[in-house]
VEXLUMGU-49865 format. One record per residue (C-alpha): residue in one letter; chain; x negated, y negated, z. Coordinates in Angstrom, 2 decimals, padded with zeros to 5 digits. Each point is the difference from the previous one (the first is absolute). Layout:
(site "a","A",(X,Y,Z))
...
***
This chain:
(site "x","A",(-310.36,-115.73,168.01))
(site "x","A",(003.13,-000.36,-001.74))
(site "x","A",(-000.70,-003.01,-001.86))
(site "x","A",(-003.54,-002.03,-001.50))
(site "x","A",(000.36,-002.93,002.79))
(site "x","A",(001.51,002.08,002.40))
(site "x","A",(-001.52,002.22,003.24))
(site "x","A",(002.88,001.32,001.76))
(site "x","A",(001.96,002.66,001.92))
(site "x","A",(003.87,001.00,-001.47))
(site "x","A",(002.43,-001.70,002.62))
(site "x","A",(003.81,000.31,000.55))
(site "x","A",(000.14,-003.13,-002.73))
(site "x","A",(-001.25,001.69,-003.17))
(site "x","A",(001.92,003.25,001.07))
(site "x","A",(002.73,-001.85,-000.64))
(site "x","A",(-000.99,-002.35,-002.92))
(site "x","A",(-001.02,003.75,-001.47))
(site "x","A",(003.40,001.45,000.88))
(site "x","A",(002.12,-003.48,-001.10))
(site "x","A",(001.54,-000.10,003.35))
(site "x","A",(-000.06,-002.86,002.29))
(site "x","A",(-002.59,000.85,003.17))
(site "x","A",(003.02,000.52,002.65))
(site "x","A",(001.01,002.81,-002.19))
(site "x","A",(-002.74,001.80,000.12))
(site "x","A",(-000.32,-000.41,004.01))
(site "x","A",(003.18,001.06,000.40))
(site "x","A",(-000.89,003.11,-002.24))
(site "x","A",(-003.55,000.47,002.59))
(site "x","A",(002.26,-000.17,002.67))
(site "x","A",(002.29,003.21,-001.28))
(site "x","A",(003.31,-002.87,000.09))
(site "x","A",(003.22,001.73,-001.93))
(site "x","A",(000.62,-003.20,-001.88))
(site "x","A",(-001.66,000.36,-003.25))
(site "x","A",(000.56,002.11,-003.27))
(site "x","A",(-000.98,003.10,-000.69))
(site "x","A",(-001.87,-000.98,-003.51))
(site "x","A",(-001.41,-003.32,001.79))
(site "x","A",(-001.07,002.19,003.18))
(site "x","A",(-002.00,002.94,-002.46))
(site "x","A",(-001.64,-003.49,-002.38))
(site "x","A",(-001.61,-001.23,003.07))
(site "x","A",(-001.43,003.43,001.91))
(site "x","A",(-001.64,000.71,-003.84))
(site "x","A",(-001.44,-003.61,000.07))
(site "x","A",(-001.12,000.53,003.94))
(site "x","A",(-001.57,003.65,-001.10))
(site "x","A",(-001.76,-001.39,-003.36))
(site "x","A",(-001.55,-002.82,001.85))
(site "x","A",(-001.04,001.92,003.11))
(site "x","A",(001.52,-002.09,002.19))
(site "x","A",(-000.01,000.56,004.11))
(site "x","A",(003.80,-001.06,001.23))
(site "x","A",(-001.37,-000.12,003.61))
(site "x","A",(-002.03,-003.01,-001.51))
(site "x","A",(002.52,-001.25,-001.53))
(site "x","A",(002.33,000.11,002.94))
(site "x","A",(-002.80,-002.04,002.12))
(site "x","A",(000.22,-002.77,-002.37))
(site "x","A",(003.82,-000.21,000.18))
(site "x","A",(-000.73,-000.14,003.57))
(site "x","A",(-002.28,-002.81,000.29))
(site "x","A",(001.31,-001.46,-002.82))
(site "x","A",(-003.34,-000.51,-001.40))
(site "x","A",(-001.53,001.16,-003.04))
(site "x","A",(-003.49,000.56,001.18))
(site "x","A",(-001.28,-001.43,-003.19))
(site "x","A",(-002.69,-002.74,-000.36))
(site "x","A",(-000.08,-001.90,-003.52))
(site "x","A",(-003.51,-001.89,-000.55))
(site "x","A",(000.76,-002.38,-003.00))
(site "x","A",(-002.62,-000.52,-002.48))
(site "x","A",(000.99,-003.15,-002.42))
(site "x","A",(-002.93,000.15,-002.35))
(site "x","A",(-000.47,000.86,-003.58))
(site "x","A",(000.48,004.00,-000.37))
(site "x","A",(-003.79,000.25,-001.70))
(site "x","A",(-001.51,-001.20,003.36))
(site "x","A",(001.36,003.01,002.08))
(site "x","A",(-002.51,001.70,000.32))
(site "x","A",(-001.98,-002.45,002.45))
(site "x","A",(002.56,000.68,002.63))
(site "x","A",(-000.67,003.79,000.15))
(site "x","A",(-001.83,-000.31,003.62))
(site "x","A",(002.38,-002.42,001.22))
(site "x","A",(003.13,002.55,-001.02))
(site "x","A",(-002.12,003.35,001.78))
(site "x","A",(000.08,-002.07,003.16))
(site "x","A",(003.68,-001.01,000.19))
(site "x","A",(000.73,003.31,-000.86))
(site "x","A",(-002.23,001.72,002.15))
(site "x","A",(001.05,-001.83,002.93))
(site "x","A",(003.99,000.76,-000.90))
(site "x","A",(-000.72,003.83,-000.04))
(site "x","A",(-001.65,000.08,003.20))
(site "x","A",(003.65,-001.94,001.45))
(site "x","A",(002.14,001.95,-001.84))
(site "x","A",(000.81,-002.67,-002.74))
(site "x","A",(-000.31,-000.05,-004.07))
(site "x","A",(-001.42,-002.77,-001.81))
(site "x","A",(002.13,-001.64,-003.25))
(site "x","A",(-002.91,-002.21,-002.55))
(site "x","A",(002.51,-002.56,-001.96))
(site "x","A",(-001.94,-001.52,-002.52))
(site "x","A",(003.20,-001.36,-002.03))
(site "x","A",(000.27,-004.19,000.67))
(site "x","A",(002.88,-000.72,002.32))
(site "x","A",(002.54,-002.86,000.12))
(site "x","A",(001.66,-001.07,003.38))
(site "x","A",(002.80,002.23,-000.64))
(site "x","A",(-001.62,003.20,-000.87))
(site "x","A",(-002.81,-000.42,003.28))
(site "x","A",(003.00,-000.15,002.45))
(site "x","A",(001.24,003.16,-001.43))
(site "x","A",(-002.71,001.98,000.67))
(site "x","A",(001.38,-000.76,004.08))
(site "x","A",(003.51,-000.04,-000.42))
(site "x","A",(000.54,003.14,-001.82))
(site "x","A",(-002.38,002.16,002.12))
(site "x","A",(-002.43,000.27,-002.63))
(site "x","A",(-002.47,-000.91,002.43))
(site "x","A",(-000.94,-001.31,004.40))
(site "x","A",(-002.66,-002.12,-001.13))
(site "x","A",(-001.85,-001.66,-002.57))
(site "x","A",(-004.40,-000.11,-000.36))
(site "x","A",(000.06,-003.23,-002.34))
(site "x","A",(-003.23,-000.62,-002.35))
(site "x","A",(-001.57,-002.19,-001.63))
(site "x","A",(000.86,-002.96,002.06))
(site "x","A",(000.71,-003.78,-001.53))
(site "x","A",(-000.93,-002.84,002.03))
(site "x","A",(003.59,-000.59,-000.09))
(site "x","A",(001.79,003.29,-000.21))
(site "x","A",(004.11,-000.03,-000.68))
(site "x","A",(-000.21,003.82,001.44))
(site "x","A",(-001.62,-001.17,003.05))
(site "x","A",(002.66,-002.45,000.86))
(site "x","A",(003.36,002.15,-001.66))
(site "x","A",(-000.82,002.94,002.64))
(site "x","A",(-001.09,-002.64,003.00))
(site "x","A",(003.47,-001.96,-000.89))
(site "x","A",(001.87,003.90,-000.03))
(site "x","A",(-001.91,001.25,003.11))
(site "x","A",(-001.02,003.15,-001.94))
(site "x","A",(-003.28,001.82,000.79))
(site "x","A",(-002.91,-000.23,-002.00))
(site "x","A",(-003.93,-000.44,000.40))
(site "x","A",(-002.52,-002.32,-002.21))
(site "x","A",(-002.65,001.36,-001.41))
(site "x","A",(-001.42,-003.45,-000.53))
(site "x","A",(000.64,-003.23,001.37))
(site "x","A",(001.83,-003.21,-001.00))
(site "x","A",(-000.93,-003.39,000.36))
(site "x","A",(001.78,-000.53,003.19))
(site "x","A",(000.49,003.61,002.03))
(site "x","A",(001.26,-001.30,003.23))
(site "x","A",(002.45,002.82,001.41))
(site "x","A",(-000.89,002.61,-002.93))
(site "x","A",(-002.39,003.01,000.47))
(site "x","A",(-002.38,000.81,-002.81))
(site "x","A",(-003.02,002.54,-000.60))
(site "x","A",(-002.21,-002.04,-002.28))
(site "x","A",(-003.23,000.35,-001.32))
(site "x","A",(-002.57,-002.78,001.26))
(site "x","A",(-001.06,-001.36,-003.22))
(site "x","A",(-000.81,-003.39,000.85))
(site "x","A",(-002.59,001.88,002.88))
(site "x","A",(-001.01,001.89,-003.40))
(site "x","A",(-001.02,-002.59,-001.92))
(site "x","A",(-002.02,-001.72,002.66))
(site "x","A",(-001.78,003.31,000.28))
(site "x","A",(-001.12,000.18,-003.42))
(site "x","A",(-000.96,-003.62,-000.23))
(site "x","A",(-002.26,000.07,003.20))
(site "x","A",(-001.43,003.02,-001.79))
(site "x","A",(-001.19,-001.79,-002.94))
(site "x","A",(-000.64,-003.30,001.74))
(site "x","A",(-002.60,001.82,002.25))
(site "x","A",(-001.34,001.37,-003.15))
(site "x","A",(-000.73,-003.95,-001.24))
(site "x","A",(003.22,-000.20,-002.39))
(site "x","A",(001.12,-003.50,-000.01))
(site "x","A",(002.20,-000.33,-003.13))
(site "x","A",(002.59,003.11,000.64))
(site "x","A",(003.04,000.38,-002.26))
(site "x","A",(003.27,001.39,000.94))
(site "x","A",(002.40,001.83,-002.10))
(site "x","A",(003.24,001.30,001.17))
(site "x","A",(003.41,000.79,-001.68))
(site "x","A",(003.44,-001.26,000.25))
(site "x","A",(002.09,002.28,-001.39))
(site "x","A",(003.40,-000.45,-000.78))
(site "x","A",(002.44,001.62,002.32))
(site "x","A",(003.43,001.72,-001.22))
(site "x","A",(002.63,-001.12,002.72))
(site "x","A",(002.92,000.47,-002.10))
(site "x","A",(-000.05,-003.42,000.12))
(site "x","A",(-002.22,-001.31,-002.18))
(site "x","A",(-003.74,-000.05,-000.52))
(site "x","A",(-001.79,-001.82,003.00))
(site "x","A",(-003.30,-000.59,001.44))
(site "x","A",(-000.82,-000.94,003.22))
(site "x","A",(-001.61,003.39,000.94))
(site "x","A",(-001.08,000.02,003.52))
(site "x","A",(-002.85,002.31,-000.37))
(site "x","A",(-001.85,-002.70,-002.92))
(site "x","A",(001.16,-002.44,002.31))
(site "x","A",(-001.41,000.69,003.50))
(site "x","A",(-003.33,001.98,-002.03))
(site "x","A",(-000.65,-004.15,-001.74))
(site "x","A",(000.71,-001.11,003.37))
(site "x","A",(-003.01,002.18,001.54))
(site "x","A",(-002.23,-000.88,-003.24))
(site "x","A",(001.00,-004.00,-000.01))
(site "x","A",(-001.42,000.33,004.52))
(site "x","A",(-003.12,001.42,-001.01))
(site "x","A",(-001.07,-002.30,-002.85))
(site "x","A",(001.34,-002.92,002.90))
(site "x","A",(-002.13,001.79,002.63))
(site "x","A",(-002.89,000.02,-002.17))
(site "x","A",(-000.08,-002.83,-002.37))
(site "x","A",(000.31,002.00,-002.67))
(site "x","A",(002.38,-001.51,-003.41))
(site "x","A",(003.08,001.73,-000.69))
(site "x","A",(-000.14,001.81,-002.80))
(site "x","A",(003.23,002.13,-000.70))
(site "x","A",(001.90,001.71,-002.55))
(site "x","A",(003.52,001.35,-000.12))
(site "x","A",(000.95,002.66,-002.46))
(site "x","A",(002.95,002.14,-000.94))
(site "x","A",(-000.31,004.08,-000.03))
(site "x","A",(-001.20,000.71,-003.65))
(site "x","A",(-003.43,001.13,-000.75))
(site "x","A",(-000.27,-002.90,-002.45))
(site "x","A",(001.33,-002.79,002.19))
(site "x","A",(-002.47,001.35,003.31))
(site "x","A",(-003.38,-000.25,-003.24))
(site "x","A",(001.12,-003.21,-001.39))
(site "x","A",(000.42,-001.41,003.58))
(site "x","A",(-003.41,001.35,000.69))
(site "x","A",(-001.40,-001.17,-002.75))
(site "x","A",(001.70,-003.61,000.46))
(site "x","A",(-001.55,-000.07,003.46))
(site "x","A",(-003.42,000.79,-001.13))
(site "x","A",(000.06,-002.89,-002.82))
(site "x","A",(001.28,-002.60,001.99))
(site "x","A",(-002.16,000.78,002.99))
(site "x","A",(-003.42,001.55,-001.31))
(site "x","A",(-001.68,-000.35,002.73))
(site "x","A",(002.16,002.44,002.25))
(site "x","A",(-002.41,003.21,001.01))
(site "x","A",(002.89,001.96,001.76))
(site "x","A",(003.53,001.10,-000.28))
(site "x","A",(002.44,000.82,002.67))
(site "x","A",(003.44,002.17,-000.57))
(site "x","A",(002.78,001.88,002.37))
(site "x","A",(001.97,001.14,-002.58))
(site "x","A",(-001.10,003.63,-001.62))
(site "x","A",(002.21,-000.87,-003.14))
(site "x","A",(-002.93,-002.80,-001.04))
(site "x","A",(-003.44,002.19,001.22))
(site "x","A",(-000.23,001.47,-003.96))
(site "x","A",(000.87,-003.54,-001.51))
(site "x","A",(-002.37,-001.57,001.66))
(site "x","A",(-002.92,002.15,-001.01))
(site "x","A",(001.07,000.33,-003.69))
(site "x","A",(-000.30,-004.03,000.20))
(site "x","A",(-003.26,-000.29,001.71))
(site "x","A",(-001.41,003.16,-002.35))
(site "x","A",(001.37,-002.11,-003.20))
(site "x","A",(-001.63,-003.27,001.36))
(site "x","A",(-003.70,002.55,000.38))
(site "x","A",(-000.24,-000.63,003.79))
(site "x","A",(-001.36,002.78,001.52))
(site "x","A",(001.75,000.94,003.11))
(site "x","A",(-001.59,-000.77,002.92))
(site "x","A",(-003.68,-001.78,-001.50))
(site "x","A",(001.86,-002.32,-001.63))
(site "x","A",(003.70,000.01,001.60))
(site "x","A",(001.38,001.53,003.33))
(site "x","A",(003.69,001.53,000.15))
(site "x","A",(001.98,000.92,002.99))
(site "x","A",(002.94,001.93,-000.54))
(site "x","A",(003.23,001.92,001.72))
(site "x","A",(000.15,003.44,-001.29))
(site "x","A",(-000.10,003.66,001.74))
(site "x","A",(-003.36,001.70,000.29))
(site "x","A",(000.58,002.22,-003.19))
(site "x","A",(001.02,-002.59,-002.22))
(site "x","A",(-003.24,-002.37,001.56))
(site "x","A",(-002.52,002.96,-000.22))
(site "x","A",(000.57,000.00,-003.81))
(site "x","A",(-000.86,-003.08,-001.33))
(site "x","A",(-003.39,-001.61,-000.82))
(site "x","A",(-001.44,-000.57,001.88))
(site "x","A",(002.20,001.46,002.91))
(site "x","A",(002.23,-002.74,001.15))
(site "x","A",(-000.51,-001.91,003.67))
(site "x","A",(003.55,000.04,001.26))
(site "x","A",(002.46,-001.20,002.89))
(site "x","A",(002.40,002.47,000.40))
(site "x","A",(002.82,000.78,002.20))
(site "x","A",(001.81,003.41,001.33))
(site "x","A",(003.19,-000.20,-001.75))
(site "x","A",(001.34,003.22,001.24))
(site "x","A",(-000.28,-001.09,003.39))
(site "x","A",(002.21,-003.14,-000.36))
(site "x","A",(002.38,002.06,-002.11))
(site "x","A",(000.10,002.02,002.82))
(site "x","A",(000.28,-002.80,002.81))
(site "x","A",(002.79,-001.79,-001.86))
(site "x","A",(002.32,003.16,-000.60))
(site "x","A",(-000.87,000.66,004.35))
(site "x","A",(001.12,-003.33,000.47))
(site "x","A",(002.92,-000.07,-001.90))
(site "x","A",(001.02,002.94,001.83))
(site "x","A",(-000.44,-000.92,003.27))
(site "x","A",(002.61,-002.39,-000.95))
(site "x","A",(002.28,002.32,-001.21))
(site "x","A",(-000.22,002.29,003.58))
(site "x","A",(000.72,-002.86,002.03))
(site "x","A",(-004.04,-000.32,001.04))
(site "x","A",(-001.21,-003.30,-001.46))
(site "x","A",(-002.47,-001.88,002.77))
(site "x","A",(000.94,-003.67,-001.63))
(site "x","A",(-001.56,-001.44,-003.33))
(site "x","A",(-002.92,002.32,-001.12))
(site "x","A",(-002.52,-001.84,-002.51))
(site "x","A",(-002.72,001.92,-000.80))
(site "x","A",(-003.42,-000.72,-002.09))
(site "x","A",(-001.38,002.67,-002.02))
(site "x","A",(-004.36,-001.10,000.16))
(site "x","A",(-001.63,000.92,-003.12))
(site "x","A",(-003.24,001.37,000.03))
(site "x","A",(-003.63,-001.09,-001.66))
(site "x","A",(-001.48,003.11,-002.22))
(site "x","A",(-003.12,-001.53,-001.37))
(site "x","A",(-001.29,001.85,-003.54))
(site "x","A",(-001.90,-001.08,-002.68))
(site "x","A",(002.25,-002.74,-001.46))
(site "x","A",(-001.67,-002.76,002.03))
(site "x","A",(-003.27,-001.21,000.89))
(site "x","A",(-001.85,-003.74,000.62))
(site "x","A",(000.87,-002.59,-001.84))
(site "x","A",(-002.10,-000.96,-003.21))
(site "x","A",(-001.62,-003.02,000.52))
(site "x","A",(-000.42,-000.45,-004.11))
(site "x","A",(003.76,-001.44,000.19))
(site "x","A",(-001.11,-002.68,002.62))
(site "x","A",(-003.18,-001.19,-001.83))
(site "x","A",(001.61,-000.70,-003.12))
***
């Protein structure tokens, strides 16, 4: 790995960024032509030896005039990159095994630098992330007929093909859970973060969206109120949005998130308030099973297997890229019910008062 955001194999393009020759140079140097200095001829070999690169690899992509590189752009705030770990092994376990490399661009991206990535063989195809109901990156690349894969959904998705996780499914998961448990006053917390498009700060963030969507059915369903709070990622906005919820709505005995960046906000809230977790107040959270085994008590979760749709999206997109694609592909992720000690029946002291 050659840089922090970057998992990659050395192509025919940084040979010659490293060399400061333009790329036909250096294929006509792979390719033994006469035509080139001496001095210019000896820079670039000592580039190709110290980066260990294969010229028969180098030759195929001149050939197919690809780059067999897949970028999977990541527009978020740097200090949430770790929650995308799983989703990055898949993509870039499912490039190895088809002979591909994997760029992670976390930098924002105007119109101008996006198209770039295409038109100066940076990159075949594009995994795009975190998804706005009304994505500019979606429609630039549809509009320039240039590869890529969702991995997310927009509001309208008619022609696109996405991997996306089924949070709206999610949600109505957890809240069956705690409605069979005799919770009738359930708040929801979720975030909307703000997204760096190299535009400007926006919201609209399809995953908050279609998880309030799922949350907003059930309470329908059931005849439950709605009882929902949106936060920004910071520890102190998730606890004061807790706590908010909790004062306006004492009589709530349960709280619902899909979003692991809230699980330890919401339980410094509740343990500030002195609920105890689950006599007095249920939680159902997103988070992996080592992060959910740890807290107290251990958290009930719905969770998701986000190496598999990393995985699934980076296949897709490459099936595109061979010339293989069987029409739109739009695929749900299910999440999955992991009951631990976070919830139990609801207290019927709430309902009596």
């Amino acid at each position: 790995m050659r840089k922090s955001n970057q998992i990659a194999k050395t192509t025919i393009i940084d040979i010659a960024k490293a060399s400061g020759v333009s790329v036909s140079t250096v294929s006509r140097i792979l390719n033994d032509k006469p035509d080139v200095a001496e001095e210019t001829r000896q820079r670039v070999l000592n580039v190709i030896k110290d980066y260990r690169f294969a010229p028969q690899a180098a030759w195929q992509q001149l050939k197919s005039g690809k780059s067999h590189f897949i970028t999977l752009h990541y527009p978020q705030n740097p200090n949430r990159i770790h929650m995308i770990n799983s989703f990055l092994i898949g993509a870039a376990t499912a490039c190895e095994q088809n002979n591909y490399s994997l760029n992670f661009v976390v930098s924002p991206l105007d119109e101008t630098s996006l198209l770039t990535f295409y038109r100066s063989g940076q990159t075949d195809g594009m995994i795009l992330m975190e998804i706005m109901m009304q994505d500019w990156r979606v429609e630039l690349l549809r509009q320039n007929n240039y590869p890529f894969v969702m991995l997310g959904r927009c509001e309208n998705n008619s022609g696109f093909s996405y991997i996306d996780l089924d949070v709206e499914a999610g949600v109505k998961i957890a809240m069956e859970h705690l409605i069979g448990l005799g919770h009738r006053q359930i708040g929801f917390i979720t975030v909307e973060p703000y997204l760096f498009t190299g535009k400007k700060h926006v919201n609209g963030y399809g995953y908050t969206a279609w998880a309030v969507k799922g949350y907003k059915q059930s309470c329908e369903q059931y005849g439950l109120p709605v009882i929902c709070e949106q936060v920004q990622i910071s520890n102190e906005s998730i606890e004061n949005g807790v706590l908010r919820l909790l004062a306006e709505s004492p009589r709530i005995t349960a709280i619902v998130a899909v979003q692991e960046s809230v699980v330890t906000g919401i339980i410094k809230a509740v343990q500030r308030m002195e609920l105890v977790i689950p006599d007095e107040i249920s939680i159902v959270g997103s988070a992996d099973a080592g992060i959910a085994e740890l807290t107290t008590p251990p958290l009930t979760t719905v969770s998701y297997h986000a190496e598999t749709a990393g995985f699934q999206a980076a296949k897709l997109l490459i099936e595109q890229l061979e010339g293989h694609p069987d029409g739109e592909k739009q695929i749900l992720v299910p999440f999955e019910l992991i009951v631990r000690g976070s919830t139990s029946t609801a207290p019927r002291v709430k309902f009596d008062k």
